[in-house]
C-alpha positions as CSV (number, residue, x, y, z in Angstrom):
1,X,130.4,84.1,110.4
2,X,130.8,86.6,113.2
3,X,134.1,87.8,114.0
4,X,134.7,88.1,118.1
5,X,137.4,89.7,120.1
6,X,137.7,88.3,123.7
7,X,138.7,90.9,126.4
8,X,139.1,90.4,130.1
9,X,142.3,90.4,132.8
10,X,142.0,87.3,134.2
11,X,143.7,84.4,131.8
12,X,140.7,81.7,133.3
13,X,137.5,83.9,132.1
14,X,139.6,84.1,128.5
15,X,139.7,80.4,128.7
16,X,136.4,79.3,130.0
17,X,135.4,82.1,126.5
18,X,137.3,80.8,124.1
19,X,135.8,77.4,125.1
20,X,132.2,78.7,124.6
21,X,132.9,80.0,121.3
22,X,135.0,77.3,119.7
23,X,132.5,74.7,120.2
24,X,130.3,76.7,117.8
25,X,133.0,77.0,115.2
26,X,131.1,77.4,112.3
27,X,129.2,80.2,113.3
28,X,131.7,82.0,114.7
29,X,135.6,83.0,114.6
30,X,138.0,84.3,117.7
31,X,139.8,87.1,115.9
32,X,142.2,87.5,119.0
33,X,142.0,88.1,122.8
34,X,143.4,91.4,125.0
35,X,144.1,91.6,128.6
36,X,143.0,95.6,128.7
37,X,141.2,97.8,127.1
38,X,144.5,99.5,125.8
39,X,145.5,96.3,123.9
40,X,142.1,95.9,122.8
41,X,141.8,99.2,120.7
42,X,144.8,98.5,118.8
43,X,143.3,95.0,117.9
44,X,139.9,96.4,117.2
45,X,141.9,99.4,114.4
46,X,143.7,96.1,113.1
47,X,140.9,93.3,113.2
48,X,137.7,94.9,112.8
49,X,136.2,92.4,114.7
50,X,132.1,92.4,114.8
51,X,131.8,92.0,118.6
52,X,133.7,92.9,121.2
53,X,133.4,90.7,124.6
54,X,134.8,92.5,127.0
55,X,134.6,92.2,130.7
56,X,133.7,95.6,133.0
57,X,136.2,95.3,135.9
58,X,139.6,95.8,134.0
59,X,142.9,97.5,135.1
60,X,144.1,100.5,133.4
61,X,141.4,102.1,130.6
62,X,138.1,102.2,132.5
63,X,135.2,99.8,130.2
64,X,133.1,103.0,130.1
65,X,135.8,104.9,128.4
66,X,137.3,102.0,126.1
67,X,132.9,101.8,125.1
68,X,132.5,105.2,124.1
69,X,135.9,105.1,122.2
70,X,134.9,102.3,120.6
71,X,131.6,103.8,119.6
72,X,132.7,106.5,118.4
73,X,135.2,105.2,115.8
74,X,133.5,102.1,115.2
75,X,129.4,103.0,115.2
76,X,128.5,99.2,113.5
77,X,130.6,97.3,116.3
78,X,128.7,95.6,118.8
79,X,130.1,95.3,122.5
80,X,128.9,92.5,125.4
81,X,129.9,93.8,128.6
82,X,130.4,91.0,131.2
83,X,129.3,92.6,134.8
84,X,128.8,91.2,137.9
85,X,125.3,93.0,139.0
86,X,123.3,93.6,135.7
87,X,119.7,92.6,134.4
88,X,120.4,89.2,132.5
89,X,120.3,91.4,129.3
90,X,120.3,95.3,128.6
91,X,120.3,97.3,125.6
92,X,122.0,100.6,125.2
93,X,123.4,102.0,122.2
94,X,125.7,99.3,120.4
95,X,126.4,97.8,124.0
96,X,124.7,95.0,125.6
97,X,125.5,93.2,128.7
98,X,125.5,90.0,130.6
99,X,125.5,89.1,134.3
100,X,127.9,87.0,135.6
101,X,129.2,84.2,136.1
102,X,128.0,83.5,132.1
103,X,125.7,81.2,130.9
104,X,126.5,79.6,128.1
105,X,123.0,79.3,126.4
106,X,122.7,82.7,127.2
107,X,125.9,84.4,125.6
108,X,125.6,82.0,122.6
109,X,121.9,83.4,122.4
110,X,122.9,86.9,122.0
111,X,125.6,86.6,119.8
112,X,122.8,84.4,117.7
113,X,121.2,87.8,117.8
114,X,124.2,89.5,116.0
115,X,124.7,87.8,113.6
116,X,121.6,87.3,112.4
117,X,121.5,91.5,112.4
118,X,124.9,91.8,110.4
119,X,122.8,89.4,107.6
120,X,120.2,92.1,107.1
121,X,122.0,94.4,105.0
122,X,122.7,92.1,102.6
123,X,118.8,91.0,103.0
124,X,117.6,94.8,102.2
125,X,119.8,94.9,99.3
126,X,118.3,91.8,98.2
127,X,115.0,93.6,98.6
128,X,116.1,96.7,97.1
129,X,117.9,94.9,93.9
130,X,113.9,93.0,93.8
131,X,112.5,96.6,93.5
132,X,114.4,97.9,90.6
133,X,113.7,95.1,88.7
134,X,110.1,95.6,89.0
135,X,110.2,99.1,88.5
136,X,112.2,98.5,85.3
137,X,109.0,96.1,84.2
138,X,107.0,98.9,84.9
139,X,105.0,96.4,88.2
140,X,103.3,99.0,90.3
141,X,101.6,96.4,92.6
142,X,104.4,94.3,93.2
143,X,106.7,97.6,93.9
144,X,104.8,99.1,96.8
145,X,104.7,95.3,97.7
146,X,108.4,95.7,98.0
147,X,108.4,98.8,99.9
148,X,106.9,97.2,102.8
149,X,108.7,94.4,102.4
150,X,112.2,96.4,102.7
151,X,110.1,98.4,106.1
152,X,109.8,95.2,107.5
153,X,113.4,94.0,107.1
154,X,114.9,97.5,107.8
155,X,112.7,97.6,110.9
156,X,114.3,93.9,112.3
157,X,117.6,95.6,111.8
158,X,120.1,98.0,113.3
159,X,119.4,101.2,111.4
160,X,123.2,101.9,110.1
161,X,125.7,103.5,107.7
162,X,125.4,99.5,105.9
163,X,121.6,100.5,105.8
164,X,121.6,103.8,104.5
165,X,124.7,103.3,101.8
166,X,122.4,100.6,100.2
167,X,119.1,102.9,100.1
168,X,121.4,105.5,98.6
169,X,122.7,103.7,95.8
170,X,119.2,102.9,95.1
171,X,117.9,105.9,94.8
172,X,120.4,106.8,92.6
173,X,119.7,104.4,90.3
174,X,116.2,105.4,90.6
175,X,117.4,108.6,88.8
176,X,118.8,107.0,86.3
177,X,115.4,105.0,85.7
178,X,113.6,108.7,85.5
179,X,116.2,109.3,82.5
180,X,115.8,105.8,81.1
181,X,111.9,106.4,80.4
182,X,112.4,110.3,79.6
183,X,110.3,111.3,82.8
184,X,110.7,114.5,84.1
185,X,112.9,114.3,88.2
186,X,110.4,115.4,90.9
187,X,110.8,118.9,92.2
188,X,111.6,117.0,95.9
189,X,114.9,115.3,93.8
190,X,117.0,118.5,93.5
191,X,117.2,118.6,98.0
192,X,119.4,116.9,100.2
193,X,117.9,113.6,100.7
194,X,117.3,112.8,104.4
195,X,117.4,109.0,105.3
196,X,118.8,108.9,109.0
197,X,116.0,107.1,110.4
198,X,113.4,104.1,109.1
199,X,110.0,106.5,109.2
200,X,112.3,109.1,106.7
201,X,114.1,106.6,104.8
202,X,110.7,105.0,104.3
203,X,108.6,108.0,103.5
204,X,110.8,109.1,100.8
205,X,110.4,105.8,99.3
206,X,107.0,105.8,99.0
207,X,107.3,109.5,97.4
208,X,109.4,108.4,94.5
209,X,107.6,105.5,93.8
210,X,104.4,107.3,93.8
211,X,106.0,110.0,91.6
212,X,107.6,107.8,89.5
213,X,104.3,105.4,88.6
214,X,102.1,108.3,88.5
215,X,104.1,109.3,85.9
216,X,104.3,105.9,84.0
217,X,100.9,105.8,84.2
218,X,99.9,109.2,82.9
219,X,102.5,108.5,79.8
220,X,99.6,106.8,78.3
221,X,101.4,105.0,75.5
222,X,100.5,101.2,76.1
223,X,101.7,100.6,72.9
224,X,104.9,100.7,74.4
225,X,104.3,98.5,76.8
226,X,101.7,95.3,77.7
227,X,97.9,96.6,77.3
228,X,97.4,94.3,80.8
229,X,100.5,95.2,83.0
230,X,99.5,99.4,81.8
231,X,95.7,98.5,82.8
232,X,97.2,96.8,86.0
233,X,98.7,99.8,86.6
234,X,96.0,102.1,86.4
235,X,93.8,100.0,88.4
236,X,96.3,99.9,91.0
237,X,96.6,103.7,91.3
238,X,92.9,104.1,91.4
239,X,91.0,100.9,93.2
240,X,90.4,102.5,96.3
241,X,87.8,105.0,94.5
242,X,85.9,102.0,92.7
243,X,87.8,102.2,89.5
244,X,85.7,101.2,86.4
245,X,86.0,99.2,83.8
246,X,84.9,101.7,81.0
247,X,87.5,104.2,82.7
248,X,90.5,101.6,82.2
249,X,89.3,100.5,78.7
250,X,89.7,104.1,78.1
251,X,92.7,104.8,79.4
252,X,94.4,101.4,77.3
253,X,92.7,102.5,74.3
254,X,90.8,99.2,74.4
255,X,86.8,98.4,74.3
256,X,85.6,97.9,77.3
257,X,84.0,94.0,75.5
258,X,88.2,93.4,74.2
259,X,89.5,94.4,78.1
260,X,87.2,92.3,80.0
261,X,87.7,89.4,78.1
262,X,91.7,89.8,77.9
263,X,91.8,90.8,81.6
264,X,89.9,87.1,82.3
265,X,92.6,85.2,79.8
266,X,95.3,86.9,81.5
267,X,94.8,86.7,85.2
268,X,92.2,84.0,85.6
269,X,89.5,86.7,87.4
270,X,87.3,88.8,85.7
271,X,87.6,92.8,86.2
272,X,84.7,93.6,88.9
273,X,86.1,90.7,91.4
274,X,89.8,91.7,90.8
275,X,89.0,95.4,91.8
276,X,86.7,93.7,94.5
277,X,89.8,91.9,95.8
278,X,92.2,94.9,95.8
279,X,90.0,96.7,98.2
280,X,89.1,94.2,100.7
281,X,92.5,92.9,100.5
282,X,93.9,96.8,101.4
283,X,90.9,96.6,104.0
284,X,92.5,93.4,105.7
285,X,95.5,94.9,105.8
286,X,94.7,98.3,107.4
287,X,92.3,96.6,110.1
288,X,95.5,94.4,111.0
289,X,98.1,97.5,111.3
290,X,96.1,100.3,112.5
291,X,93.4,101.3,114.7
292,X,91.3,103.5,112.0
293,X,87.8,102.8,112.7
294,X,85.8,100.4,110.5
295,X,83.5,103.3,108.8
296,X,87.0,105.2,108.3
297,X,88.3,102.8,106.5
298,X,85.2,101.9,104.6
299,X,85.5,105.8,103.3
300,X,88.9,105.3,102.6
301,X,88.0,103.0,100.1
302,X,85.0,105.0,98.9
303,X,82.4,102.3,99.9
304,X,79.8,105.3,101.2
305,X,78.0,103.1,102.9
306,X,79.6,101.0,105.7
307,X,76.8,98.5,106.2
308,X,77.3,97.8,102.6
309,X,81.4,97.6,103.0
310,X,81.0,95.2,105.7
311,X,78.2,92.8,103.9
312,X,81.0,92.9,100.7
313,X,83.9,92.5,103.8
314,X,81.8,89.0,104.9
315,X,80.8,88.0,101.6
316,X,84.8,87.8,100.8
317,X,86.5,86.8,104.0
318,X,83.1,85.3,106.2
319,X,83.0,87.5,108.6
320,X,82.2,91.4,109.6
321,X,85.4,94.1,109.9
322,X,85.3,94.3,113.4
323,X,85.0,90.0,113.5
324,X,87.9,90.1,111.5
325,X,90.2,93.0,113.8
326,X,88.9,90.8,116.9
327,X,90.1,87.9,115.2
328,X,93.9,89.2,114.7
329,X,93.9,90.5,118.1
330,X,93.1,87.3,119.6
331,X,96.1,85.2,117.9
332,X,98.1,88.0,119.1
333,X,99.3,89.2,115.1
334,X,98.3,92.6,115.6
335,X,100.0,94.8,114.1
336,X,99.9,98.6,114.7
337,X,102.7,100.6,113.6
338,X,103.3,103.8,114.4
339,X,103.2,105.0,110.8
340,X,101.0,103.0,108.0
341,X,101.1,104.4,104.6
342,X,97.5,104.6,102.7
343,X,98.4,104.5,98.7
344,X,96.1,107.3,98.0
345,X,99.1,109.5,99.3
346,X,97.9,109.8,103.3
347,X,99.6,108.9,106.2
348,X,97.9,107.5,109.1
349,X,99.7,108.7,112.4
């Protein structure tokens, strides 16, 4: 429920408010109302409200000043400023703003915005808490299947101290997972950890994990753990290059006869089409979020010959690479990002 603070000079505009609000009770609470921006900073140090409605034209404290006081001590509160001349919605910093006189549908809107962004920390802890318990099973797929899945939710929220305390406590007890299996900290551990920002927060992610798995894999002790879930592993670190199944069988300590047919009891696929699938599913998935050129990508996955990459492409999905890329495009999903991470260890920029 999000917590609200009305404040405005005129008793009417509190009213007509309070009014707005209160018929939408259950999602959210009227901590208290202020006539100036004076008496509104000694409610915001003693409420902590979430969101500050507050109007721009008030005696006393200018609403610029009372903004960047508020900012400044309170970096995760959001303001509404009510003006009289404004776009119908404008972003800057923590403050957004609303022409008036107020539409209803549109206030309640905005605030709808709010507080569905105060939910997403506890949505990328969720994540995070997901991610250590695959790491604990030793899951290499389904972790970096995690790690975008905590980009995406950190990118649909307000990058914030909430954020970053949860990815710090993680990373901490990804430390203590390094001790846990007797693996050796990366060299990259030991400096000050930078994670002011998504693209840094994210990067260093990806470099534990990859650190971390590389080193689970290279234990080679499967004894200790499930022969599948270590091959799984190993084929997950190694796809893109046309992994075989002799390699993995060696690497488990298995035959190659004994692998094949445990790998088809296990998972219900047999070994070529599994490694088949991981590919062209990685394929899919970098001609949706970047713009890397069909023979780039083909290389990428060490098909060496891109008319036979896109007859394998077709065979799997029905149509060509570029088909496909058209085909996102036109349903308007694209994609791109800025910065896609290629598990081989490469960014794309």
């Amino acid at each position: 429920m999000l917590k609200v603070l009305i404040v405005d000079d005129e008793r009417l505009e509190r009213e007509a408010l309070r009014k707005i609000l209160l018929n939408h009770s259950n999602k959210f609470v009227i901590m208290g109302e202020a006539s100036s921006a004076n008496d509104a900073l000694l409610l915001i140090r003693n409420m902590y409200p979430d969101v500050i409605i507050m109007d721009e034209k008030m005696p006393g404290m200018s609403s610029e000043l009372a903004t960047e006081l508020i900012i400044k001590e309170f970096p995760n509160m959001s303001i509404v400023l009510l003006k009289e001349f404004s776009e119908n919605e404008s972003i800057k910093q923590s403050t957004l703003s609303l022409r008036k006189p107020i539409r209803p549908s549109h206030l309640l809107a905005l605030l709808e915005k709010l507080a569905q962004a105060k939910e997403r920390p506890y949505e990328i802890a969720e994540v995070l808490e997901k991610l250590l318990q695959r790491i604990r099973e030793e899951d290499y797929k389904e972790s970096k299947e995690l790690v975008g899945e905590f980009m995406d939710t950190t990118q649909k929220a307000n990058w914030n101290k909430d954020t970053q305390l949860a990815l710090t406590t993680f990373l901490h007890t990804i430390r203590s997972i390094y001790e846990e299996k007797d693996i050796a900290l990366p060299p990259f551990s030991k400096n000050s950890i930078d994670i002011t920002s998504i693209d840094k927060a994210s990067a260093y992610l990806y470099e534990w994990i990859e650190d971390l798995f590389t080193k689970i894999i290279n234990q080679n002790k499967p004894e200790d753990r499930k022969q599948i879930q270590c091959a799984l592993n190993y084929i997950e670190k190694n796809y893109q290059r046309g992994v075989t199944l002799e390699e993995v069988a060696e690497h488990v300590h298995l035959s190659p006869h004994y692998l094949s047919r445990l790998f088809k009891k296990e998972l219900n696929i047999n070994f070529v089409n599994y490694v088949s699938e991981r590919r062209i599913n990685l394929a899919k998935e970098m001609l949706e979020k970047t713009d890397m050129p069909v023979i780039n990508i083909a290389l990428e996955l060490s098909y060496h010959e891109p008319n036979y990459f896109s007859k394998v492409f077709k065979k799997s999905t029905g149509m060509t690479p570029s088909e496909y890329r058209r085909q996102i495009e036109d349903a308007g999903k694209h994609l791109l990002k800025r910065n896609y991470y290629i598990p081989n260890g490469k960014w794309y920029i």
